[in-house]
ROKOL-364210 format. One line per 10 residues: number of its first residue (from 0); their letters; for each residue y, z, x of N, C-alpha, C. Coordinates in steps of 0.02 Angstrom, whole numbers, plus 50000, padded with zeros to 5 digits. Last residue first. Layout:
// ROKOL-364210
NUM> A> Y,Z,X,Y,Z,X,Y,Z,X  ...
This chain:
// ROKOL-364210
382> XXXXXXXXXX> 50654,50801,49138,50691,50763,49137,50762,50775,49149  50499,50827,49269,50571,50871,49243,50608,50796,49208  50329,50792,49256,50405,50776,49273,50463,50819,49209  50157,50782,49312,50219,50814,49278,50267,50789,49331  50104,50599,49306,50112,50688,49346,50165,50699,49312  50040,50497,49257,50042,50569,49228,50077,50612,49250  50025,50388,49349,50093,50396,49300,50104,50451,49241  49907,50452,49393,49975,50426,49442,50053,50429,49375  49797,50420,49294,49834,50486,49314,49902,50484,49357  49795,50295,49288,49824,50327,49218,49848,50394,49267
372> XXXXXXXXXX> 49736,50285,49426,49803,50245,49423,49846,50300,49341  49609,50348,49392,49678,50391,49461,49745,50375,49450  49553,50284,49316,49581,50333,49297,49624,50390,49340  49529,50150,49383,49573,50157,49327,49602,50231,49310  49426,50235,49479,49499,50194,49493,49566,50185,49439  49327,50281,49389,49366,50320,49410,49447,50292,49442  49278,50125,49335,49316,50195,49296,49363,50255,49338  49275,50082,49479,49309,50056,49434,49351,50101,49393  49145,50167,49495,49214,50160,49557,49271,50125,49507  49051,50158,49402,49108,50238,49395,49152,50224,49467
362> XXXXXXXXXX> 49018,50022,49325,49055,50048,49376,49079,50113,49394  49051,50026,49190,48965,50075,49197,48982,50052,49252  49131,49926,49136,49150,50014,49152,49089,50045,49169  49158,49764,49132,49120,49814,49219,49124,49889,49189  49157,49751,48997,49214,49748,49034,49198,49789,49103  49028,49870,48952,49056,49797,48932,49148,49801,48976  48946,49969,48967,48946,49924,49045,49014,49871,49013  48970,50134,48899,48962,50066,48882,48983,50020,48931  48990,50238,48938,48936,50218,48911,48917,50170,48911  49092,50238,49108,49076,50229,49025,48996,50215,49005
352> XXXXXXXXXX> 49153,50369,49190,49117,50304,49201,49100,50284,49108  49231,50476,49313,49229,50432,49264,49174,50373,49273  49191,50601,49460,49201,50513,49423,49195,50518,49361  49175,50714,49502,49238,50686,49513,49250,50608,49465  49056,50771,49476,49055,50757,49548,49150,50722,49547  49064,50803,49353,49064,50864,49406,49073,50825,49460  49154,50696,49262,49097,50728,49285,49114,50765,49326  49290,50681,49145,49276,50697,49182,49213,50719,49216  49337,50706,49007,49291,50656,49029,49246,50665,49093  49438,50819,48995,49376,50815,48966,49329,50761,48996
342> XXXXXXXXXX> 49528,50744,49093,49486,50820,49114,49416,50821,49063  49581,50619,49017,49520,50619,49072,49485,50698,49098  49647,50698,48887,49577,50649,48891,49536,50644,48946  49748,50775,48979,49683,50802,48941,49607,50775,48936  49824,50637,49013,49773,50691,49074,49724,50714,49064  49862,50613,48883,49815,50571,48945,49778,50619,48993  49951,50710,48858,49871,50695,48823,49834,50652,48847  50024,50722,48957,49988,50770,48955,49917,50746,48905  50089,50589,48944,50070,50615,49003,50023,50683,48986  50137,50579,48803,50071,50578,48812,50030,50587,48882
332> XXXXXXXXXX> 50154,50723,48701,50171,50707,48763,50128,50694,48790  50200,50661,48525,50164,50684,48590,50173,50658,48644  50284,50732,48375,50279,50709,48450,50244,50724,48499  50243,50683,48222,50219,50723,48268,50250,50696,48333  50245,50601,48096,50322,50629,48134,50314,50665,48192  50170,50526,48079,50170,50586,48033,50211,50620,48062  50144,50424,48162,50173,50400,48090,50177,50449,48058  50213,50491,48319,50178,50460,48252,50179,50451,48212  50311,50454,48449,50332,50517,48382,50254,50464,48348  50285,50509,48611,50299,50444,48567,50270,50490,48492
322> XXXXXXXXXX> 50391,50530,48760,50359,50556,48704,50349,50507,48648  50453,50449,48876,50420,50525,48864,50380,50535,48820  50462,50300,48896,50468,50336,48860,50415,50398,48894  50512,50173,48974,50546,50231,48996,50518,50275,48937  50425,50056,49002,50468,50079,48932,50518,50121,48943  50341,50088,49084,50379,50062,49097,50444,50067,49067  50238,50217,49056,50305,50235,49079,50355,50167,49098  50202,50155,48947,50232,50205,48939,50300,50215,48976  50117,50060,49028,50124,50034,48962,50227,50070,48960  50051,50163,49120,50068,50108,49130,50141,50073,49094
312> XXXXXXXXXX> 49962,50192,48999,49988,50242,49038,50051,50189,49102  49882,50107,48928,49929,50136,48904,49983,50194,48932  49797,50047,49047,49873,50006,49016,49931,50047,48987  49737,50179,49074,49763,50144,49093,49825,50126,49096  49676,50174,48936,49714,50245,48975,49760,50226,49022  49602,50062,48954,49672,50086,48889,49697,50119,48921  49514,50059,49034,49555,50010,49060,49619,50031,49003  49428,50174,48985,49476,50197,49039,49528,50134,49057  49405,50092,48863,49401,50156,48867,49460,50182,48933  49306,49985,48838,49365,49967,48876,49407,50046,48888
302> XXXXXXXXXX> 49251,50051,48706,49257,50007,48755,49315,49973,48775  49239,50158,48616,49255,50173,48669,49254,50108,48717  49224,50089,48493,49307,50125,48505,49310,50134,48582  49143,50034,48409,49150,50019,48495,49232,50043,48523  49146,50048,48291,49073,50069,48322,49096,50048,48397  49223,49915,48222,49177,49974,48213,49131,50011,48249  49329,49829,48368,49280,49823,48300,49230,49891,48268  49494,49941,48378,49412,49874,48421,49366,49899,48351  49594,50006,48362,49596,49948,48357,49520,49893,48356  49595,50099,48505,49604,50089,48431,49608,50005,48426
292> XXXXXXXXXX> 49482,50176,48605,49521,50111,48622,49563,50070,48540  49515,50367,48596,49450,50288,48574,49519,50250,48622  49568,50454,48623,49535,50465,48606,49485,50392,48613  49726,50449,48616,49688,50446,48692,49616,50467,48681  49822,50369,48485,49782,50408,48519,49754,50398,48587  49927,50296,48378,49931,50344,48430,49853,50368,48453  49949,50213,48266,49872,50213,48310,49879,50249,48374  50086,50215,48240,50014,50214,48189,49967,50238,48223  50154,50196,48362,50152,50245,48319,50099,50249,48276  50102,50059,48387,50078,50126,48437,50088,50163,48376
282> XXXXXXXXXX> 50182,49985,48278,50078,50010,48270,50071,50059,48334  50299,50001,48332,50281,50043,48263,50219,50055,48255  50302,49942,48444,50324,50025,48445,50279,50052,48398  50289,49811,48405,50237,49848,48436,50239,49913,48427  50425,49809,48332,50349,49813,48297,50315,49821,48325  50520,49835,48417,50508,49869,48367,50426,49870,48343  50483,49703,48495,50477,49787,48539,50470,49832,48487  50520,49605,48401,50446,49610,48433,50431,49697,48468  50653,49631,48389,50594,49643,48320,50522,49660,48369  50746,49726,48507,50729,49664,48462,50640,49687,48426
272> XXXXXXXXXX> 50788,49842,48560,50807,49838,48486,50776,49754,48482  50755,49834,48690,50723,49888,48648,50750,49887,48584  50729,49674,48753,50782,49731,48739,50718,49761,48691  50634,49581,48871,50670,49586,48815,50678,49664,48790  50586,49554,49030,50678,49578,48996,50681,49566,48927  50473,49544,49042,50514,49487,49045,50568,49472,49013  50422,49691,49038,50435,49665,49143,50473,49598,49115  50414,49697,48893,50485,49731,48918,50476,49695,48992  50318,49621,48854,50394,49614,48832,50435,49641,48877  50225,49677,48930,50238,49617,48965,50303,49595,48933
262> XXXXXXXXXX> 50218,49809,48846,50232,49798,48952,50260,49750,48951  50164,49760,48738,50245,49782,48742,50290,49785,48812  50039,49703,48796,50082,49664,48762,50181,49681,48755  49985,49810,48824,50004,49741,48868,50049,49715,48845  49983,49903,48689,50013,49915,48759,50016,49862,48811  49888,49789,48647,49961,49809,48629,49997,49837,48683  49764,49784,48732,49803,49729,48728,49885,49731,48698  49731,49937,48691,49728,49903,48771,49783,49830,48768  49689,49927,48527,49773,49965,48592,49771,49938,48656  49731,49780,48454,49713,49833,48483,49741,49863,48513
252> XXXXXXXXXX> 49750,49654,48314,49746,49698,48363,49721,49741,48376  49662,49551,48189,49700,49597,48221,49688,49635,48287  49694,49398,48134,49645,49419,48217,49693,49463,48232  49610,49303,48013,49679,49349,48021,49653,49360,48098  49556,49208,47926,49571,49196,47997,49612,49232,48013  49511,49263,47819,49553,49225,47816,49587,49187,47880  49492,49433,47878,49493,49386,47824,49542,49321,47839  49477,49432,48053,49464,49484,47987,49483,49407,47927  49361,49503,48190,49385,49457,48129,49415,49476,48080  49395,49603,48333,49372,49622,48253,49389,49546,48245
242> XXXXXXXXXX> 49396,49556,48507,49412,49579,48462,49385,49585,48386  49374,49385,48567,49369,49468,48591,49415,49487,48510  49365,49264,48561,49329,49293,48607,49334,49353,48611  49491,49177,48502,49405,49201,48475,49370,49222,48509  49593,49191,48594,49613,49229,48556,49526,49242,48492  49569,49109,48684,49588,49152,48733,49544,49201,48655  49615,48969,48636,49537,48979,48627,49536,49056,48660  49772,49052,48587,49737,48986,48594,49682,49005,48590  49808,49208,48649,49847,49151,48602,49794,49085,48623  49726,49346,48651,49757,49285,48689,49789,49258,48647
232> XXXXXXXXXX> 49715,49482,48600,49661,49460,48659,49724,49405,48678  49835,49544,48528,49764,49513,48527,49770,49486,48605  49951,49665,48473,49937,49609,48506,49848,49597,48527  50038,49739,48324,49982,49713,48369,49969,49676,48414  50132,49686,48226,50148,49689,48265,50114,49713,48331  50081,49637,48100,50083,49714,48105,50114,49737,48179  50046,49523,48016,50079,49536,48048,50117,49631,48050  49914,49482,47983,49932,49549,47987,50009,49568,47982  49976,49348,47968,49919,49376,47915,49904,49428,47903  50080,49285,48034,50110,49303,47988,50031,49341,47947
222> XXXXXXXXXX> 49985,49220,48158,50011,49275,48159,50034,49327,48113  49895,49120,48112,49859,49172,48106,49914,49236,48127  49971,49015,48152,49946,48987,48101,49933,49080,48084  50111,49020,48268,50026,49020,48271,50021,49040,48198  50242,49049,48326,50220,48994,48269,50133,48979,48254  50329,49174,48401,50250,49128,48358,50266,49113,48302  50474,49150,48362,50437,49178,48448,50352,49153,48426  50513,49183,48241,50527,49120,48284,50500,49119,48368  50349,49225,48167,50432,49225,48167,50451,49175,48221  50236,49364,48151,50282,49309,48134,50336,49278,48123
212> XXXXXXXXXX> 50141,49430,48241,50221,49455,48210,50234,49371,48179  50041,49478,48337,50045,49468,48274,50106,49494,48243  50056,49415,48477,50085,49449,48445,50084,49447,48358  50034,49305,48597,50015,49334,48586,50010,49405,48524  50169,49243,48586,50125,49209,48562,50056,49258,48548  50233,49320,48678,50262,49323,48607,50208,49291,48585  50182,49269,48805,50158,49356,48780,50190,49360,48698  50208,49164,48801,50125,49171,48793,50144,49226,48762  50357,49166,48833,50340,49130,48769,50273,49128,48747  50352,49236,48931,50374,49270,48874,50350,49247,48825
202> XXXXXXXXXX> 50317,49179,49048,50276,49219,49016,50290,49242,48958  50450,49097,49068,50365,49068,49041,50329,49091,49022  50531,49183,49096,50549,49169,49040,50471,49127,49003  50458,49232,49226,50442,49273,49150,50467,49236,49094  50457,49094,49317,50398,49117,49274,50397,49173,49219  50597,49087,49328,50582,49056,49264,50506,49069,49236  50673,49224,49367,50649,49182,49401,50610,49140,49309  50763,49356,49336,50780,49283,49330,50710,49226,49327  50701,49449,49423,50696,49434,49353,50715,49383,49313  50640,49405,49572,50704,49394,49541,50677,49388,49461
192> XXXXXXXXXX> 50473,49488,49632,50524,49411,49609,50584,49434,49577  50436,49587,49704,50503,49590,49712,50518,49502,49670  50280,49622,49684,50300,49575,49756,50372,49559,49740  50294,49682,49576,50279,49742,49643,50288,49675,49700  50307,49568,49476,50346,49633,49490,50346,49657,49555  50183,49496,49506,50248,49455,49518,50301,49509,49521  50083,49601,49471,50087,49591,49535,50152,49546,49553  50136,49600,49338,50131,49660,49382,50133,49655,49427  50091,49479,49276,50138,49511,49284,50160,49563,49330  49956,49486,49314,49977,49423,49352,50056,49462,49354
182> XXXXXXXXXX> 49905,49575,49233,49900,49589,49306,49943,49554,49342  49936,49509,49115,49969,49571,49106,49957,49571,49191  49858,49379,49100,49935,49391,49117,49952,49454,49129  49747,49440,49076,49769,49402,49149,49828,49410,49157  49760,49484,48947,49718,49536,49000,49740,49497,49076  49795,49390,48866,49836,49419,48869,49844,49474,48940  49727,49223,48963,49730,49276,48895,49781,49340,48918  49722,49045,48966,49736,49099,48985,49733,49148,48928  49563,48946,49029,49610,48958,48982,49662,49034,48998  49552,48887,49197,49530,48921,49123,49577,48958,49092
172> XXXXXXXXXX> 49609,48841,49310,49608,48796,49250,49581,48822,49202  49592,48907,49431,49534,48858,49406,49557,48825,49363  49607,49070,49327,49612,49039,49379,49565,48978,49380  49587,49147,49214,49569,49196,49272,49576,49151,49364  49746,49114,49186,49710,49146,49167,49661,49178,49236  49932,49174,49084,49867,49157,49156,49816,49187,49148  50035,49075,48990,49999,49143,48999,49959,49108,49080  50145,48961,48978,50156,49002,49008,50115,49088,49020  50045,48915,48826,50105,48900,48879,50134,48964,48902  49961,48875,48751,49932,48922,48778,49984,48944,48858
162> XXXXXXXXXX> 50004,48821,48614,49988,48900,48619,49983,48933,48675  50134,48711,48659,50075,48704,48658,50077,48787,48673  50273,48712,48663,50246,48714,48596,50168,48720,48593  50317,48697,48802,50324,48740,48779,50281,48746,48696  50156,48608,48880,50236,48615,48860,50261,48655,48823  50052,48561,49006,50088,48587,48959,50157,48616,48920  49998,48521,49140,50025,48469,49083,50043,48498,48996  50017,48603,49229,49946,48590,49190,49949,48564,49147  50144,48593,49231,50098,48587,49322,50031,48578,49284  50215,48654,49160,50204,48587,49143,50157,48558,49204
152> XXXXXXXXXX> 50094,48774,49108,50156,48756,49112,50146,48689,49136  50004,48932,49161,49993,48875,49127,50082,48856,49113  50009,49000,49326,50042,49009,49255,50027,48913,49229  49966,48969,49456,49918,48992,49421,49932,48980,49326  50071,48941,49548,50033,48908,49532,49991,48919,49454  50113,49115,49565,50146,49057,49509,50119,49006,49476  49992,49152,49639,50013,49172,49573,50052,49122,49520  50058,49095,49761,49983,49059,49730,49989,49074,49662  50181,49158,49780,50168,49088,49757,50098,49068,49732  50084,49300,49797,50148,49280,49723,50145,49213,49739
142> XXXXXXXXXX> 50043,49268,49907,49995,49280,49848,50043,49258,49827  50145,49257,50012,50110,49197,49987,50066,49233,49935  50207,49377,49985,50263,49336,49981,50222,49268,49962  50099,49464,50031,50140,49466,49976,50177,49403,49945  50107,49404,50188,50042,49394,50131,50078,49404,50054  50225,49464,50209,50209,49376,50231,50152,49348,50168  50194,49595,50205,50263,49564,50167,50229,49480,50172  50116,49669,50278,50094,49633,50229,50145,49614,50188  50212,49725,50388,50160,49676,50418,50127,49651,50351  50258,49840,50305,50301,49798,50320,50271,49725,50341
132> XXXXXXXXXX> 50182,49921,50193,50161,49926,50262,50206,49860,50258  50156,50004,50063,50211,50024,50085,50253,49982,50183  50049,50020,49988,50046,50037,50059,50102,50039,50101  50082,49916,49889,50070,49994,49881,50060,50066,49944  50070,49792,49933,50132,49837,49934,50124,49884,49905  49905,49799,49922,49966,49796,49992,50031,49810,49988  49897,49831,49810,49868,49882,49842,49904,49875,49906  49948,49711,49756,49985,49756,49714,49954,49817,49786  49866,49598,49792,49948,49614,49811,49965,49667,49802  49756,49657,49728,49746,49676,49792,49834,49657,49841
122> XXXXXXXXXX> 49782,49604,49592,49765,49687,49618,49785,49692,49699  49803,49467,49621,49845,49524,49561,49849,49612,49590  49681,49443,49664,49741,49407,49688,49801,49462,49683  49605,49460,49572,49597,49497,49622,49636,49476,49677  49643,49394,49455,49629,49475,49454,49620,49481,49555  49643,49257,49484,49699,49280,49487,49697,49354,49483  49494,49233,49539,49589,49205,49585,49610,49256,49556  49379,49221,49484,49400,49308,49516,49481,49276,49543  49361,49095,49459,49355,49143,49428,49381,49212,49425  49304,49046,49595,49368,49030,49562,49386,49089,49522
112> XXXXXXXXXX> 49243,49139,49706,49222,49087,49638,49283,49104,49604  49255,49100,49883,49284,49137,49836,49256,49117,49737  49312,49047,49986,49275,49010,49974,49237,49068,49892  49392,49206,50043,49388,49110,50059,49323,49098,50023  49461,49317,49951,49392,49283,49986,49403,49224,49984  49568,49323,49853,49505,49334,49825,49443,49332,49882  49703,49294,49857,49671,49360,49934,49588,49384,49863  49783,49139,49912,49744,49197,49850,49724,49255,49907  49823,49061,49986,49868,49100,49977,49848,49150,49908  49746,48924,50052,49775,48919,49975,49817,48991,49985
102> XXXXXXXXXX> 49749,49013,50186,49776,48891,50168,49812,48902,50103  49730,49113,50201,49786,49110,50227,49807,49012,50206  49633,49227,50103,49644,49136,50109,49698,49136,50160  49605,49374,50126,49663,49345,50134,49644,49261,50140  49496,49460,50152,49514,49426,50081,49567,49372,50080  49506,49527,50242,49466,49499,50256,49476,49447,50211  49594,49630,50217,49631,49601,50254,49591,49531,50254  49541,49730,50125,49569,49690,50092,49591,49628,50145  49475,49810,50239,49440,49737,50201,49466,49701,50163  49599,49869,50277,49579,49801,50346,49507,49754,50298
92> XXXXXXXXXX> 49622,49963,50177,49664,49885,50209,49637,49841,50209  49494,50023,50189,49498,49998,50134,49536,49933,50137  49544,50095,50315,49487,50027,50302,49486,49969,50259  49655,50162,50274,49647,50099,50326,49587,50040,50321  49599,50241,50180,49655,50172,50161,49649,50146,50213  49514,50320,50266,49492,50278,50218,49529,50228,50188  49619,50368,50359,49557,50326,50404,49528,50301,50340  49791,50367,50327,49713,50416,50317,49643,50347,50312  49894,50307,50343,49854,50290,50403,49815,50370,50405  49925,50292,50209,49891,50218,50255,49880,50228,50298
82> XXXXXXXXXX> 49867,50419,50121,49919,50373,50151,49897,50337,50179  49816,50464,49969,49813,50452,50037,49857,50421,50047  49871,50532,49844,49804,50564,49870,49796,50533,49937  49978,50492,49770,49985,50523,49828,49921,50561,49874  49935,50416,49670,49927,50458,49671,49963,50512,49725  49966,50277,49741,50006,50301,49686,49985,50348,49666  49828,50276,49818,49901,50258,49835,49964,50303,49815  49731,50268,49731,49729,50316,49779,49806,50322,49801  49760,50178,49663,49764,50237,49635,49751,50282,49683  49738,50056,49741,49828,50079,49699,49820,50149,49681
72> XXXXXXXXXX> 49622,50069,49788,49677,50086,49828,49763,50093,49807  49541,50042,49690,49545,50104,49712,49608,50113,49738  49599,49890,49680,49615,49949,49629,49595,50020,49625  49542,49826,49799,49620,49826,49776,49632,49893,49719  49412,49839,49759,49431,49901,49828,49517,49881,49817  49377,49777,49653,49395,49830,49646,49433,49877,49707  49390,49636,49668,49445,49668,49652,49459,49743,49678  49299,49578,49707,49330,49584,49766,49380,49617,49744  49153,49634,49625,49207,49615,49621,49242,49622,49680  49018,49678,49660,49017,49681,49570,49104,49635,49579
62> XXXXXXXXXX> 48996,49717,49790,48959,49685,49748,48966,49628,49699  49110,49796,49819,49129,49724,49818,49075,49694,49762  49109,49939,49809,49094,49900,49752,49113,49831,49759  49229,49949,49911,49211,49970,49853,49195,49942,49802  49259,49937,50095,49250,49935,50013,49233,49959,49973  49224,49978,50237,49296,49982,50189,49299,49965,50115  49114,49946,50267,49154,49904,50286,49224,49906,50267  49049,50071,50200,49062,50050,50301,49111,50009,50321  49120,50097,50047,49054,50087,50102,49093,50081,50175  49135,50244,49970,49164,50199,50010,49119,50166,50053
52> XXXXXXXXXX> 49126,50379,49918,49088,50302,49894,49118,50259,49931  49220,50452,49967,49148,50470,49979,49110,50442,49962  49346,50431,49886,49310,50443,49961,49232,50424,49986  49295,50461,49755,49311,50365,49783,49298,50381,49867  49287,50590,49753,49233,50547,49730,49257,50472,49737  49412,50617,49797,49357,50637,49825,49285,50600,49826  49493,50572,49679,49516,50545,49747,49448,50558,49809  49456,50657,49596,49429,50597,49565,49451,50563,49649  49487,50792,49651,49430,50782,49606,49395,50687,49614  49626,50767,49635,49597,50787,49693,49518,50772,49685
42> XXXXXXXXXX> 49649,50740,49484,49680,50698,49554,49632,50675,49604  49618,50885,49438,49576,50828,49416,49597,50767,49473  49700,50961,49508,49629,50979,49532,49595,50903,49500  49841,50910,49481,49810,50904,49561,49745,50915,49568  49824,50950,49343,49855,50869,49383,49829,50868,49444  49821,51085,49346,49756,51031,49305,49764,50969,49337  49931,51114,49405,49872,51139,49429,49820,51092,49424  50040,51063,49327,50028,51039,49398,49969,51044,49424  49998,51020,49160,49992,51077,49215,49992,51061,49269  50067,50869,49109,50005,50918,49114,50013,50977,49163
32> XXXXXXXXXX> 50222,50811,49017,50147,50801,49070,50147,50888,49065  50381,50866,49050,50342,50834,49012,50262,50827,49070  50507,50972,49022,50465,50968,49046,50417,50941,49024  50691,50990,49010,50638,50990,48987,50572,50957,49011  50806,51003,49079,50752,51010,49105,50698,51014,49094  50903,50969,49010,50921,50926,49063,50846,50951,49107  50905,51073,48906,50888,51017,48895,50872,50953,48933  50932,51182,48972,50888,51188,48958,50861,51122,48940  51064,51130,48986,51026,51134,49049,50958,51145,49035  51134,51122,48866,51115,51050,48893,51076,51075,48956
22> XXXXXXXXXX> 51128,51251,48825,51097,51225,48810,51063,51157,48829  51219,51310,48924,51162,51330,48935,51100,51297,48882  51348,51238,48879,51317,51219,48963,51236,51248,48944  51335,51308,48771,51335,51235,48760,51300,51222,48826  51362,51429,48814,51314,51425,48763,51284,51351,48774  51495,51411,48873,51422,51444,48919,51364,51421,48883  51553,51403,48764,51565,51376,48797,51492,51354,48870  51549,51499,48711,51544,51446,48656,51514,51377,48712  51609,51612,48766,51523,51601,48757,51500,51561,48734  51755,51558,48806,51691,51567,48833,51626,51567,48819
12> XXXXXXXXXX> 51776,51586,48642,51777,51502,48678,51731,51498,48751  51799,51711,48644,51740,51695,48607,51723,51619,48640  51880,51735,48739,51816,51752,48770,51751,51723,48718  51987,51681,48667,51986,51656,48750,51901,51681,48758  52004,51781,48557,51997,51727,48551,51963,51664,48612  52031,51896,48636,51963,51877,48587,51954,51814,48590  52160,51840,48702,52097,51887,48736,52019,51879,48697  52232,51838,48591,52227,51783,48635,52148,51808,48664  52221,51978,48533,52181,51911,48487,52200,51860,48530  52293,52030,48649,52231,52064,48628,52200,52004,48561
2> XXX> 52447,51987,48634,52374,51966,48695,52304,51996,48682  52452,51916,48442,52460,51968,48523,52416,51932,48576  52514,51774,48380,52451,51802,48407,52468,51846,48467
């Protein structure tokens, strides 16, 4: 080979070369979620309209729940729409501050109806270390034990074989369902427990229970009927209270509770190749949408509506996924089709709110709350 075919040869390997770099960069930056623009005006929008409903004392909507001023304030939070020392998170704080049991270690309100323990226990940990504020470590540190309390297990004289082992419920001793645990989870996350710790291996064995799959993780009579890999309302009496019937005692799923369901697989370390993660994967794929709540009985797609957007936003990014392919091979990006959904929804004054009151959503502090938090794990991102 002369120096003149070294020379060719040397420069073709260059562009071969350049080519490749210039492909993995294009690739190292591909771009997922909504228009920054659309992201910040709808954000800004919905952060305005919680502003400006705020009562005197710092709340929101206690009325109706001690929860909710916990769950403005994650989404205000995790939005980047305020900081803790913008004069409305402060308040908002100092009423969560009011909440604080300091004997039992719930942050529902002293004297409090049982009932509300563990959601607003759940939320309002989650809004204090969302604040980022060093002085609510102590409180953190006692919710999560109250939390523990809470998990059904042998403290409530139950044992691994019994259905309703290791879920939580709303507290009190009532039964647990999939909708408790999923918060209870979350908040044992954002207060730093050791993944180790034995309450997920406890939760695992509800949240598998929860799961229409059949197999050595449920042994429930009604799992193997769909088994489609869905998740329902609860495992035990949790599990006739919500959702479609279907033949034979079958009790299929939904999206709000699936997306819980794959969350709560993955916050209690199980892998992205075992069956249960597969088969949830696979009905998302089926029932991809940001349109309805899939799954719910005829005629009530939209309920629960913004608490899906939500979960399923949530859901997503725990997973680590970008894009989720459908049963027709389509990929969508659902940071962006989330967003979409709420711009369309969206009122002039900034709020969300549902048609339908069932699960508090005819709250538009609620709706809109839920839908700051879906938006939080929307924002565009470079990969």
């Amino acid at each position: 080979m002369n120096s003149l075919q070294r020379n060719v040869v040397g420069f073709a390997l260059l562009l071969a070369v350049l080519g490749g770099v210039s492909a993995i960069s294009a690739e190292a930056e591909k771009k997922f979620g909504p228009d920054p623009k659309v992201w910040e005006k709808t954000a800004d929008k919905a952060a305005a309209y919680l502003k400006s409903h705020q009562a005197e004392d710092g709340s929101w909507s206690k009325s109706s729940s001690p929860a909710i001023t916990g769950i403005v304030l994650i989404g205000l939070f995790r939005s980047g729409k305020a900081a803790t020392d913008d004069p409305d998170a402060a308040r908002g704080l100092k009423f969560l501050e009011t909440l604080v049991d300091s004997k039992e270690g719930h942050l529902a309100g002293t004297g409090a109806r049982v009932g509300l323990h563990n959601y607003a226990t759940s939320v309002n940990l989650m809004a204090f270390r969302a604040s980022g504020q060093e002085k609510y470590l102590a409180v953190i540190a006692n919710a999560s034990a109250y939390l523990k309390k809470l998990q059904w297990d042998e403290s409530e004289g139950k044992k691994p074989e019994d259905a309703v082992y290791g879920g939580a419920g709303y507290g009190g001793g009532s039964r647990p369902d999939l909708s408790n645990t999923q918060f209870f989870l979350d908040a044992l996350v954002a207060a730093g427990t050791p993944k180790d710790d034995a309450v997920f291996r406890k939760a695992l064995i509800y949240v598998s229970r929860c799961q229409n799959l059949k197999g050595e993780h449920n042994d429930q009579s009604w799992a193997g009927k769909i088994n489609d890999g869905s998740f329902i309302y609860g495992a035990g009496p949790a599990g006739e209270t919500r959702g479609a019937r279907g033949e034979g005692g079958a009790r299929p799923g939904y999206g709000s509770m699936t997306y819980a369901g794959l969350k709560g697989l993955a916050l209690c370390g199980v892998s992205q190749d075992d069956p249960r993660y597969r088969k949830a994967l696979e009905w998302i794929s089926k029932h991809y949408t940001v349109d309805a709540n899939p799954g719910m009985p005829a005629g009530s797609g939209g309920r629960g509506m913004y608490y899906y957007l939500m979960t399923m936003a949530k859901c997503l990014d725990t997973v680590g996924l970008d894009e989720v392919t459908d049963v027709e091979g389509k990929t969508h990006d659902w940071r962006a089709d989330i967003t979409a959904a709420l711009v369309n929804r969206q009122r002039k004054d900034g709020a969300w709110t549902n048609e339908t009151s069932t699960w508090m959503e005819g709250t538009p502090e609620l709706c809109t709350a839920y839908g700051l938090i879906a938006l939080s794990y929307c924002k565009p991102k470079v990969k």
